[in-house]
C-alpha positions in Angstrom: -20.6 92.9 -0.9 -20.4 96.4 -2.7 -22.3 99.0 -1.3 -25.6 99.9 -2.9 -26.0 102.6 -5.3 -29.2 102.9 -6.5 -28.9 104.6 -9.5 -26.2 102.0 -10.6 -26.4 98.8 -12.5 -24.0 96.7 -11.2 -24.9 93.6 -13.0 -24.7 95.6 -16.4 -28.6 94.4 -17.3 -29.9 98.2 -17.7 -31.9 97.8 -14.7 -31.0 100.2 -12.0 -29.3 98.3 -8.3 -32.6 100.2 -7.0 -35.2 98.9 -8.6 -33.6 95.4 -8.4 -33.9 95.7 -4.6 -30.6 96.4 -3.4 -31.4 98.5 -0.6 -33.8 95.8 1.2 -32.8 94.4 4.1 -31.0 92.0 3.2 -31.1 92.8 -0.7 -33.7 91.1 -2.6 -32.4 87.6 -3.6 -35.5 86.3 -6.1 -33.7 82.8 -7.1 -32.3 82.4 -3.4 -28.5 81.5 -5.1 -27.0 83.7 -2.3 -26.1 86.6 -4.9 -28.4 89.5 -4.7 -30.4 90.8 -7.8 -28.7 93.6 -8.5 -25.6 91.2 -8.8 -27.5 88.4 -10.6 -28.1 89.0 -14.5 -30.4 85.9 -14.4 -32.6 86.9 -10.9 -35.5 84.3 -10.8 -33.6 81.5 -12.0 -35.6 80.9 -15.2 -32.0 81.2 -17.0 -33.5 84.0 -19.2 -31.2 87.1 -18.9 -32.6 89.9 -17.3 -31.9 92.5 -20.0 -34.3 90.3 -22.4 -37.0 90.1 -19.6 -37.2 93.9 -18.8 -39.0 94.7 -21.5 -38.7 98.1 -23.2 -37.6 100.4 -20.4 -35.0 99.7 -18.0 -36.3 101.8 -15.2 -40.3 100.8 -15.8 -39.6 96.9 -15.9 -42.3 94.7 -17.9 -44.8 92.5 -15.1 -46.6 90.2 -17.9 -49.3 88.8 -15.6 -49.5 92.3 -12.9 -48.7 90.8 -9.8 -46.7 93.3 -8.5 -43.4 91.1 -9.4 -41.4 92.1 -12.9 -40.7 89.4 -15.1 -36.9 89.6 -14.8 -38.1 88.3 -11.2 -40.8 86.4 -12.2 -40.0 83.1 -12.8 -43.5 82.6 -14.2 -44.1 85.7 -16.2 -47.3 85.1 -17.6 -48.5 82.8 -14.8 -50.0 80.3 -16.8 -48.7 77.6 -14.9 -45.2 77.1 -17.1 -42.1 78.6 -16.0 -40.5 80.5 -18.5 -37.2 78.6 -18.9 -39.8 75.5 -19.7 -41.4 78.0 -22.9 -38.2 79.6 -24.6 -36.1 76.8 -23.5 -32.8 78.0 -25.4 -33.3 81.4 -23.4 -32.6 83.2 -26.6 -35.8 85.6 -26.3 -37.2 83.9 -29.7 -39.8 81.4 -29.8 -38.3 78.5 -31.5 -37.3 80.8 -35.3 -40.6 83.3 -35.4 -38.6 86.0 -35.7 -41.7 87.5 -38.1 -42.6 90.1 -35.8 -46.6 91.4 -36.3 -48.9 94.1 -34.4 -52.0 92.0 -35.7 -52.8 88.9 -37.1 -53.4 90.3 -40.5 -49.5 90.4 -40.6 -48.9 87.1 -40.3 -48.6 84.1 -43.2 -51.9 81.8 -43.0 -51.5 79.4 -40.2 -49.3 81.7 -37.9 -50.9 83.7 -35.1 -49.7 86.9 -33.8 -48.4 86.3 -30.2 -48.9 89.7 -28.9 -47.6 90.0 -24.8 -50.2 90.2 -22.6 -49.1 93.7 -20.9 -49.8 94.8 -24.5 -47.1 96.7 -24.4 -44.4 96.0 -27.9 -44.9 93.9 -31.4 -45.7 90.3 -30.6 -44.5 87.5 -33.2 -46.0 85.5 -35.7 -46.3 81.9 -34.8 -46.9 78.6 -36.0 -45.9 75.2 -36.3 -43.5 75.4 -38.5 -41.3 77.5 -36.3 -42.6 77.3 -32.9 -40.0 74.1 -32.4 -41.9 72.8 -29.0 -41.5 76.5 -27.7 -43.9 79.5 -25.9 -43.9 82.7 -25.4 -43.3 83.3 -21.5 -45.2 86.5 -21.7 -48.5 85.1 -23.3 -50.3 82.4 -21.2 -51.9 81.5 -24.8 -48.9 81.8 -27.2 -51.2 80.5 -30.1 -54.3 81.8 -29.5 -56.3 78.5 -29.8 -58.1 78.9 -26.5 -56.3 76.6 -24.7 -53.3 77.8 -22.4 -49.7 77.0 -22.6 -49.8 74.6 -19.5 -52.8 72.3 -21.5 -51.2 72.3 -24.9 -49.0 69.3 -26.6 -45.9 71.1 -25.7 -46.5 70.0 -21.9 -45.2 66.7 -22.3 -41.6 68.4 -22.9 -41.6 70.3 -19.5 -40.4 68.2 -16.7 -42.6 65.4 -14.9 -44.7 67.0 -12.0 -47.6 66.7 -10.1 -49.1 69.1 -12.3 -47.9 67.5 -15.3 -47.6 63.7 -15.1 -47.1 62.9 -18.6 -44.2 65.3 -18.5 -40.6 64.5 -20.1 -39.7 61.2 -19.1 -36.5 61.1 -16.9 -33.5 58.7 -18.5 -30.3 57.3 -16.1 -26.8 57.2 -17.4 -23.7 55.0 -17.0 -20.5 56.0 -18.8 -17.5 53.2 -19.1 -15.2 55.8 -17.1 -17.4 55.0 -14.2 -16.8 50.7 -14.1 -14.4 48.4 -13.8 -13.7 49.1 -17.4 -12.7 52.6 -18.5 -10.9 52.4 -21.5 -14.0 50.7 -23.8 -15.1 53.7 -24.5 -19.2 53.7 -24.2 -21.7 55.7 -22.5 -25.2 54.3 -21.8 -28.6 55.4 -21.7 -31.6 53.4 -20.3 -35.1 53.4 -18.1 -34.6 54.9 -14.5 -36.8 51.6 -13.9 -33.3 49.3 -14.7 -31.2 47.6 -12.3 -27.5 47.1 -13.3 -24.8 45.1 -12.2 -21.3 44.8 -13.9 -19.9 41.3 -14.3 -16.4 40.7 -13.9 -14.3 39.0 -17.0 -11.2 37.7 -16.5 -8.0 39.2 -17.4 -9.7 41.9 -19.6 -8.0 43.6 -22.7 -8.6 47.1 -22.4 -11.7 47.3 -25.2 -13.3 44.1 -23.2 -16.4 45.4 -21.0 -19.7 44.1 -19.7 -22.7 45.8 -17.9 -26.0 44.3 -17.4 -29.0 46.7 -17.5 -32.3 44.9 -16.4 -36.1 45.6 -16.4 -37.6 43.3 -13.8 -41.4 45.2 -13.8 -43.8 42.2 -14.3 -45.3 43.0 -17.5 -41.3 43.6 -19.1 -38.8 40.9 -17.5 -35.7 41.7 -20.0 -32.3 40.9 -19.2 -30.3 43.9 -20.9 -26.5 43.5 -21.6 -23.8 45.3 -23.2 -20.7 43.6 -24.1 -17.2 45.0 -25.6 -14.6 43.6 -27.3 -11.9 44.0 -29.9 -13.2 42.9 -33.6 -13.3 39.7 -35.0 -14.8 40.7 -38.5 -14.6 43.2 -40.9 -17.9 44.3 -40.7 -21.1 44.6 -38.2 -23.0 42.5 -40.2 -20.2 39.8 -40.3 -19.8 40.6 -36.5 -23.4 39.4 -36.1 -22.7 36.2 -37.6 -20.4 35.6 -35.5 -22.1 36.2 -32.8 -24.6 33.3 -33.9 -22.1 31.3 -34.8 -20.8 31.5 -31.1 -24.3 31.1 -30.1 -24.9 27.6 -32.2 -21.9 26.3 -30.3 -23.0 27.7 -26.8 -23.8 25.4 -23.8 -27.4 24.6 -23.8 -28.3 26.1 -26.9 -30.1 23.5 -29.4 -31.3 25.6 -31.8 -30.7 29.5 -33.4 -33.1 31.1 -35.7 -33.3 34.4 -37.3 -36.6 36.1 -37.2 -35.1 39.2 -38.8 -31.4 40.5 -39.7 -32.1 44.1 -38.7 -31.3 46.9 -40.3 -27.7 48.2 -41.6 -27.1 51.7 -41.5 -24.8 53.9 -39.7 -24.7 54.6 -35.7 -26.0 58.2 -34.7 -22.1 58.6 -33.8 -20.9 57.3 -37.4 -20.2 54.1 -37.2 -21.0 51.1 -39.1 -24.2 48.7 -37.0 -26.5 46.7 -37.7 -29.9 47.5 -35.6 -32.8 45.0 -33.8 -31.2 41.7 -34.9 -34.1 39.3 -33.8 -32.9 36.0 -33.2 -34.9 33.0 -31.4 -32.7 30.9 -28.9 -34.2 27.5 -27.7 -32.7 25.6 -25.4 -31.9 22.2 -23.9 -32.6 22.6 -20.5 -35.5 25.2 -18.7 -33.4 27.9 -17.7 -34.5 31.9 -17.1 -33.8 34.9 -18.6 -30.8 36.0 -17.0 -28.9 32.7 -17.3 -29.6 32.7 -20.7 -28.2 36.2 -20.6 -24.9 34.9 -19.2 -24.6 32.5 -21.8 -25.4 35.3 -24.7 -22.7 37.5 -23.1 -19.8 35.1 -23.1 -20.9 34.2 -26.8 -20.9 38.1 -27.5 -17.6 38.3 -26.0 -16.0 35.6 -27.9 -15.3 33.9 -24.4 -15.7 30.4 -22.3 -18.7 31.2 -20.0 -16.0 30.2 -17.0 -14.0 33.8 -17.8 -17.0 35.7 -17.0 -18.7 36.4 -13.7 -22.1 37.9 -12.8 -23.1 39.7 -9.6 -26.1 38.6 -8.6 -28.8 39.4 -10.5 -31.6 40.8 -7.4 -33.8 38.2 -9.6 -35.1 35.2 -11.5 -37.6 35.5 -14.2 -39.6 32.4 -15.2 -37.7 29.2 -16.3 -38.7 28.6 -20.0 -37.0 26.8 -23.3 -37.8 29.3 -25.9 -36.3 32.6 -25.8 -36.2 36.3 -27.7 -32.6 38.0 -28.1 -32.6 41.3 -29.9 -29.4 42.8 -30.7 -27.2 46.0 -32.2 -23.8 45.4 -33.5 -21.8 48.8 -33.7 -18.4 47.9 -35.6 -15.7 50.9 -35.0 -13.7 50.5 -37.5 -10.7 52.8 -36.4 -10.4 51.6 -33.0 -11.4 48.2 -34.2 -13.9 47.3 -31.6 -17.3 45.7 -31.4 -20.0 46.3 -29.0 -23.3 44.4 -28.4 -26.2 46.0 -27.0 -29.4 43.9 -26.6 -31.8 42.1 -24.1 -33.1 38.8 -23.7 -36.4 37.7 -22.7 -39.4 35.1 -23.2 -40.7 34.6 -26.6 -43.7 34.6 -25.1 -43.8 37.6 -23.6 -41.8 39.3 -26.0 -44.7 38.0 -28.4 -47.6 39.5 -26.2 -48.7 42.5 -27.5 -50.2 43.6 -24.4 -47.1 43.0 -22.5 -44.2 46.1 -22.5 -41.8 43.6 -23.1 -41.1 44.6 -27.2 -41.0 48.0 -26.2 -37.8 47.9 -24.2 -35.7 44.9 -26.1 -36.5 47.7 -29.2 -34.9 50.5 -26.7 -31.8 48.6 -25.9 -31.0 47.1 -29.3 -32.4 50.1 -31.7 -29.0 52.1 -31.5 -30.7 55.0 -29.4 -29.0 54.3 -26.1 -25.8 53.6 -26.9 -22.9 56.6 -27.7 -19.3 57.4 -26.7 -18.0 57.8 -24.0 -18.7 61.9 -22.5 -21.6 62.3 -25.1 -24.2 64.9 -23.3 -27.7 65.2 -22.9 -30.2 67.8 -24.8 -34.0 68.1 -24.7 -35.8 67.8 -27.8 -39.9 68.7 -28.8 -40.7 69.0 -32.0 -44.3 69.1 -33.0 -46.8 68.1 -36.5 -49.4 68.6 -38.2 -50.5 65.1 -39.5 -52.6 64.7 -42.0 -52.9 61.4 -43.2 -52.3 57.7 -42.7 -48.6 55.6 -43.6 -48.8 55.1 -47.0 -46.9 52.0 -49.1 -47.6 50.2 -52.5 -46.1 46.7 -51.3 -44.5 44.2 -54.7 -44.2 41.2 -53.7 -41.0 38.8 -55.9 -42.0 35.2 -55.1 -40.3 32.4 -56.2 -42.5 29.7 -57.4 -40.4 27.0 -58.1 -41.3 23.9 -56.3 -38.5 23.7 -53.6 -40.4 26.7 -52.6 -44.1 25.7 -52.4 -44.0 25.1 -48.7 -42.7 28.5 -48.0 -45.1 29.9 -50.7 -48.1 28.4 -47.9 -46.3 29.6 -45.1 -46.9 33.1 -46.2 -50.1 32.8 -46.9 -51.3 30.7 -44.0 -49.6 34.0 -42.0 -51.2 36.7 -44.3 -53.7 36.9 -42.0 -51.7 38.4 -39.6 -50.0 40.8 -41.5 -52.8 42.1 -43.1 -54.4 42.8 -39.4 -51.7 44.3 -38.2 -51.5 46.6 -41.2 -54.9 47.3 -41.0 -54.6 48.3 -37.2 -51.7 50.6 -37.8 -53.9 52.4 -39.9 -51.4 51.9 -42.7 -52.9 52.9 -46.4 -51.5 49.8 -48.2 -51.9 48.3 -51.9 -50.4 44.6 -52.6 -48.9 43.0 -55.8 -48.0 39.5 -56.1 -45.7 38.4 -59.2 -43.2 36.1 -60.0 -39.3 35.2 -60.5 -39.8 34.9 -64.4 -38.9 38.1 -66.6 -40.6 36.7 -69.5 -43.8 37.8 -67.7 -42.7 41.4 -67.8 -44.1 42.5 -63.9 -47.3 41.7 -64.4 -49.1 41.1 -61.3 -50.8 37.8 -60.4 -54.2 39.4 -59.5 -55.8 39.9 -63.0 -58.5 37.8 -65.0 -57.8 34.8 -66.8 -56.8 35.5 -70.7 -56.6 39.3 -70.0 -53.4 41.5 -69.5 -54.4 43.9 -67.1 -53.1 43.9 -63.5 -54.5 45.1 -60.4 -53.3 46.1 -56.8 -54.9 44.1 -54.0 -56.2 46.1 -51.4 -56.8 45.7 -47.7 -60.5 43.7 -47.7 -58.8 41.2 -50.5 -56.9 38.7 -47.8 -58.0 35.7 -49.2 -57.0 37.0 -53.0 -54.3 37.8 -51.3 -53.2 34.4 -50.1 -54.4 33.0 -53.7 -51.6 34.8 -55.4 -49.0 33.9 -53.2 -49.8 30.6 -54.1 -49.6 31.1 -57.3 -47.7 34.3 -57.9 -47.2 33.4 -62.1 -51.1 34.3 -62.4 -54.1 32.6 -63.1 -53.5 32.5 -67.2 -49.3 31.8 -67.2 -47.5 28.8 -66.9 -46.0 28.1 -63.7 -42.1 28.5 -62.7 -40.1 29.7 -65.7 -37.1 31.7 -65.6 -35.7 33.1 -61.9 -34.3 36.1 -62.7 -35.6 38.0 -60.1 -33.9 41.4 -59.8 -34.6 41.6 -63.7 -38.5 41.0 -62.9 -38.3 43.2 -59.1 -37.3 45.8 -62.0 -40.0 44.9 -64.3 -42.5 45.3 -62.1 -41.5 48.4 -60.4 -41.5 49.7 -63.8 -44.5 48.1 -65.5 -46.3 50.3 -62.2 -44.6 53.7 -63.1 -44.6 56.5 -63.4 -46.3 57.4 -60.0 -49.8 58.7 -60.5 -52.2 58.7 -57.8 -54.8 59.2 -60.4 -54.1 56.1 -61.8 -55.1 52.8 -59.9 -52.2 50.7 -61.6 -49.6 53.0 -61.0 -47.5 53.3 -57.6 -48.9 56.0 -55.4 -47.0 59.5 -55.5 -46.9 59.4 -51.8 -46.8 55.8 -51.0 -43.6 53.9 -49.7 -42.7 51.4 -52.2 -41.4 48.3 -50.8 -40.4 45.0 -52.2 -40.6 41.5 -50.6 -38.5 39.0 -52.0 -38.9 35.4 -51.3 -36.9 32.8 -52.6 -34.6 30.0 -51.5 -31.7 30.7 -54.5 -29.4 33.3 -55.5 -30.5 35.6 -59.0 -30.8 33.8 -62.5 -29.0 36.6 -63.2 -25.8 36.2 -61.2 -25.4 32.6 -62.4 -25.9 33.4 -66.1 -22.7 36.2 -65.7 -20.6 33.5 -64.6 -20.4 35.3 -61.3 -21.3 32.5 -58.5 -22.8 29.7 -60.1 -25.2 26.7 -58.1 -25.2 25.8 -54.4 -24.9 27.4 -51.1 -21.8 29.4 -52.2 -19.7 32.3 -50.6 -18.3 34.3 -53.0 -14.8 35.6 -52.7 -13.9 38.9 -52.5 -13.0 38.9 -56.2 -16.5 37.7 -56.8 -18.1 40.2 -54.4 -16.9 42.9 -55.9 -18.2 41.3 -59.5 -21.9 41.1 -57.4 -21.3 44.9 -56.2 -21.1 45.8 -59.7 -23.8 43.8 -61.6 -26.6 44.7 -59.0 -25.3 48.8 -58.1 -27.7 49.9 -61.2 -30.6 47.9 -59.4 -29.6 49.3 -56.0 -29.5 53.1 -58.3 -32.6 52.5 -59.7 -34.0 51.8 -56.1 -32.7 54.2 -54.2 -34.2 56.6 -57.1 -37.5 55.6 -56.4 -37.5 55.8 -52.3 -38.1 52.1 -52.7 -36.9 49.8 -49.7 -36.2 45.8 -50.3 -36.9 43.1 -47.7 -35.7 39.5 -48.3 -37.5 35.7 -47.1 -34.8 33.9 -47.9 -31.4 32.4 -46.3 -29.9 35.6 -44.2 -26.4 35.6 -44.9 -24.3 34.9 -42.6 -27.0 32.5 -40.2 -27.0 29.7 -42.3 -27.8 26.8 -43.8 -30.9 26.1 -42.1 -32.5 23.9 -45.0 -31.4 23.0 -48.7 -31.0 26.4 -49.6 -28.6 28.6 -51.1 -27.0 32.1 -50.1 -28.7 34.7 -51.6 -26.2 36.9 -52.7 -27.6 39.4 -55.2 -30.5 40.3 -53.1 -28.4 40.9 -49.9 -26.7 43.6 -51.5 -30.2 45.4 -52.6 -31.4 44.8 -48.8 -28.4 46.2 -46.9 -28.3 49.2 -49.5 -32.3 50.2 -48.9 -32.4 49.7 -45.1 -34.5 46.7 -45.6 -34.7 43.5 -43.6 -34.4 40.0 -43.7 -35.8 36.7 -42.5 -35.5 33.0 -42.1 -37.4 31.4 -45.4 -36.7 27.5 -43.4 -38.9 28.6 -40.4 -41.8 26.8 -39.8 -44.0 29.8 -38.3 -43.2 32.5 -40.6 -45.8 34.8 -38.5 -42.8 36.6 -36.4 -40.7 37.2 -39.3 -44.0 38.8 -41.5 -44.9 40.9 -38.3 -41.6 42.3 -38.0 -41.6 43.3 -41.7 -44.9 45.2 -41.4 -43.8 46.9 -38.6 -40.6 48.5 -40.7 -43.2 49.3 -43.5 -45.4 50.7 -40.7 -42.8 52.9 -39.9 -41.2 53.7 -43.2 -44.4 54.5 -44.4 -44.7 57.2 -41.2 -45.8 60.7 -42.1 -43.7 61.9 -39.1 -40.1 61.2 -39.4 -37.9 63.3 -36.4 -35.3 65.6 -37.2 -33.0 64.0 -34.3 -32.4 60.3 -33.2 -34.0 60.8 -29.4 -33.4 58.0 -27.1 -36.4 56.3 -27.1 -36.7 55.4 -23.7 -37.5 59.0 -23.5 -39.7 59.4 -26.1 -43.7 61.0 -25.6 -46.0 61.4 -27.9 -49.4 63.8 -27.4 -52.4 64.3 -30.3 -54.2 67.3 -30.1 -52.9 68.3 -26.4 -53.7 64.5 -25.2 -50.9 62.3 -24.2 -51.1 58.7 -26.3 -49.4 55.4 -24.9 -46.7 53.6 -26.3 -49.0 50.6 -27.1 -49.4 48.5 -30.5 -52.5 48.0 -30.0 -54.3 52.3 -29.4 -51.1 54.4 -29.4 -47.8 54.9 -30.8 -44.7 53.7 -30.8 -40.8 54.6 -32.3 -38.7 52.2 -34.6 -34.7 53.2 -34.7 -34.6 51.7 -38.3 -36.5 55.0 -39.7 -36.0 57.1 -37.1 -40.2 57.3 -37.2 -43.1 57.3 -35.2 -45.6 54.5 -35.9 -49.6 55.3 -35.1 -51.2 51.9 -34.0 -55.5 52.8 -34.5 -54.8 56.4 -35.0 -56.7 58.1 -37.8 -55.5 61.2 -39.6 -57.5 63.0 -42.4 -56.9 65.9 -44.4 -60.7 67.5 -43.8 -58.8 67.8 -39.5 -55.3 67.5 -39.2 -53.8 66.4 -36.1 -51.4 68.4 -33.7 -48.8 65.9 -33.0 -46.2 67.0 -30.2 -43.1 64.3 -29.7 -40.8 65.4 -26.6 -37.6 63.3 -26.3 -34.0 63.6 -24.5 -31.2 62.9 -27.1 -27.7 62.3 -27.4 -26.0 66.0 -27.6 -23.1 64.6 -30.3 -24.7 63.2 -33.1 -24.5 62.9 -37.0 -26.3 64.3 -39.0 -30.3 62.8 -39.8 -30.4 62.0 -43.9 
């Protein structure tokens, strides 16, 4: 060790070797990393460089909270119970961007407060919201001047778990593919410190083949997680999902597969093409339990003979049952041509239970947040809201009313109920309008009066009107059936209800999500009458597909122009045929293009299906959408400085599709906005969020 000059700076921070306690006995050591102070640029270990701690003399160093100890070896400058590297987390000296820098608050824009530091010594910076990013100023133990200090604000739920702080960041485990039996596939996974994995052993693996099995075994959760690897079979995810069910319909023990909902395709936070949250209910022939049926699901995944694969044991055995959940991601790399499967199996009815955690973590392992390449790192994320009002969406629903479809037509409405409660619970603003197939009718909703011609939305008190114009979506005054040219009337309507005006009770909301709903059991009028795919349960070739791409891209335009989203109840290309119904190309293409879902029109309980829809509205309705894709295992949520539970019921909770947080009996108002502060760990290497 150099001898000690006082009057030096040996560390180059503009603090003098003397005042930085070099000539102690030994020499002051403030972060105990075996190099002295006067050697250490960072001395308390709060990875803020001294030279930005000192303050604004080098030999008269700043002591925020005047306990005798500077900040620069402080590791608590303001002592207000957050360490510093837990306030300005980058360590770049500026709270989140304020770089506004004020003497009073009467230099600062409305809504920003000037953080002054508590010595009083120097300009302070103007804060808010809007630039704060999650941060605080470690020399001001109240960085926003609300009364309440740093340590009790929102922002403590993105400092680390503690004693002190118990609903701090959540902590998240990591496996990467390097580290199993199968290095070369190119994965690295994120999941619940809770999980207990195993790594089954295929026989005579080619180098993209893996499997892992990542399980939550609590009492109240009981999923049997998986993630399978293989080279692709299908030039797409969504095709790559089919196949999967198609494996799955020809699997031991498996007597029947039906899709609640397709999931969403979109693009993986890494770039590559996936379908998200693929639902799909498995009953079987014999009682068996989760993770059997997860063995089963694997080999189908896998493209394999259940015989080539073999599980460790699993350290459990849910209950035995018949009837069973699988929700499922498909990422389809398209250069390396693999396919991966991430997902978890459990109970339908626990994954049915709302008071059961159960949804909440087959939605983490199947909603593309846990899931990059191999090497991706880790960074922290808190970004915070002011929320000042509920979801919003004016909901069209396109029914088909012919009479193969009556059946379907009471389906709905028998489970409107339900999706009208859960609406309602979310706290979701919503507006309903029922019309028909038949473009004669121009868009004209079924809720009017007999002989007159003007519509009306249904609101959320009007189930049973509601359920009346399912039934009969043509009106109470128009002839039944007609025409089924239903992305020429889906049009209609959306502009019959334009443009938006929220002074205006028929028009669509300015701020509203506009959705469709389409439900039908055949392909568009409109596609037959071009000669493009006539009658029957037909799969167009790729000719023809590119004919459909073309007819429906100004629908898909028009859309996309109007923020509106399309979900489908109809036949779910490529699960099919469950009943005497036809593929509904036409409508595919506006579902996949919109981010919208869709769901089994043959299933006799439609209430699944409907609940999963209202949940994507729910949450593509969300007045807080995140500027990164967090892994949700991770993800907190506080309201005015008090944590909320993930719960459906009195809470929140995070849906992949949208990249949103949902409020479930949460109440926002304009007359008190709401401080909402979200603290997540994310994936460092990711896309950009459109």
């Amino acid at each position: 060790m150099p001898a000690c000059d006082p009057a030096a700076d040996d560390d180059g921070d503009c603090i003098p070797n003397g005042i930085e306690g070099c000539q102690a006995s030994p020499p002051r050591d403030s972060d105990g990393d075996g190099s002295p102070d006067y050697l250490d640029g960072e001395s308390d270990g709060d990875t803020l460089p001294d030279e930005d701690e000192v303050g604004a003399t080098c030999d008269d160093p700043r002591d925020t909270d005047g306990d005798g100890t500077p900040d620069f070896q402080d590791a608590d400058s303001d002592n207000d119970g957050v360490n510093d590297n837990h306030e300005d987390r980058n360590g770049d000296g500026i709270i989140g961007t304020c770089t506004l820098q004020c003497a009073s608050g009467s230099q600062c824009p409305p809504a920003a407060h000037c953080s002054l530091p508590a010595d009083g010594v120097g300009l302070g910076h103007c804060i808010s919201l809007d630039c704060a990013d999650g941060e605080t100023d470690p020399h001001n133990g109240d960085t926003d001047g609300d009364g309440v200090d740093d340590n009790l604000e929102g922002t403590a739920i993105c400092n680390p778990t503690s004693p002190m702080n118990p609903f701090g960041l959540k902590p998240i485990k990591y496996i990467d593919s390097t580290m199993t039996a199968y290095p070369m596939s190119n994965w690295r996974l994120a999941m619940d410190v809770a999980a207990v994995e195993g790594t089954p052993s295929i026989t005579n693996p080619t180098m993209l083949n893996a499997a892992y099995t990542f399980d939550m075994i609590a009492p109240d959760t009981q999923v049997a997680g998986f993630l399978a690897s293989r080279s692709a079979s299908a030039n797409s995810a969504v095709s790559e999902i089919g196949t999967l069910v198609l494996n799955l319909e020809n699997a031991p023990f498996i007597s029947t597969v039906t899709v609640r909902a397709s999931g969403t395709n979109t693009t993986s936070l890494d770039g590559f093409e996936t379908v998200l949250g693929t639902t799909i209910e498995l009953t079987t022939s014999q009682q068996l339990d989760v993770t059997a049926l997860r063995k089963i699901v694997t080999a189908a995944a896998l493209g394999r003979p259940g015989s080539d694969i073999t599980f460790p044991n699993a350290g459990w055995v849910g209950a035995a049952d018949t009837k069973f959940i699988l929700q499922v991601q498909a990422i389809r790399r398209a250069e390396q041509l693999q396919t991966l499967f991430v997902g978890g199996v459990a109970r339908t009815t626990h994954a049915d239970d709302p008071t059961r955690r159960t949804t909440f973590h087959l939605n983490d392992m199947s909603n593309g947040t846990g899931i990059a390449l191999s090497g991706n790192g880790e960074e922290i994320g808190c970004e915070q809201f002011l929320i000042s009002r509920q979801a919003k969406a004016d909901i069209i629903w396109v029914v088909d009313e012919s009479g193969s479809t009556s059946p379907f037509r009471t389906n709905i409405a028998n489970n409107a109920t339900l999706f009208f409660n859960k609406a309602v619970a979310a706290g979701l603003d919503f507006r309903m309008g029922v019309t028909d197939l038949d473009d004669v009718k121009n868009g004209i909703f079924a809720s009017r009066q007999v002989g007159g011609t003007g519509d009306r939305w249904l609101l959320p008190a009007e189930l049973m009107a509601f359920k009346d114009a399912i039934n009969d979506p043509s009106g109470p005054d128009a002839a039944d059936g007609g025409s089924e040219d239903g992305l020429t009337q889906m049009r209609n309507a959306m502009m019959r209800h334009m443009p938006r005006n929220n002074a205006d009770p028929q028009m669509i909301r300015e701020d509203a999500k506009l959705v469709f709903i389409i439900v039908t059991d055949e392909k568009p009028q409109e596609i037959k009458d071009a000669g493009i795919l006539g009658e029957g349960n037909l799969q167009p070739s790729p000719a023809q597909q590119t004919q459909i791409d073309a007819f429906v891209a100004p629908y898909i335009s028009q859309l996309n122009a109007n923020d509106a989203t399309v979900h489908l109840i109809g036949e779910p290309l490529p699960f099919g045929p469950a009943c005497s119904t036809e593929h509904t190309y036409g409508y595919y293409e506006l579902v996949n293009a919109t981010g919208g879902q869709m769901g089994d029109i043959c299933q006799s309980d439609l209430s699944a299906t409907l609940d999963a829809l209202i949940e994507d509205i729910i949450s593509g309705s969300s007045p807080l959408t995140l500027a990164k894709i967090p892994i949700s295992a991770s993800v907190s949520v506080s309201r005015d400085t008090v944590p909320l539970s993930r719960s459906k019921q009195t809470g929140f909770d995070y849906r992949g599709a949208t990249n949103a947080i949902s409020f479930y009996n949460q109440f926002f108002t304009p007359a008190m906005p709401s401080e909402i502060t979200v603290s997540y760990r994310r994936w460092a290497a990711q896309g950009p969020i459109e």
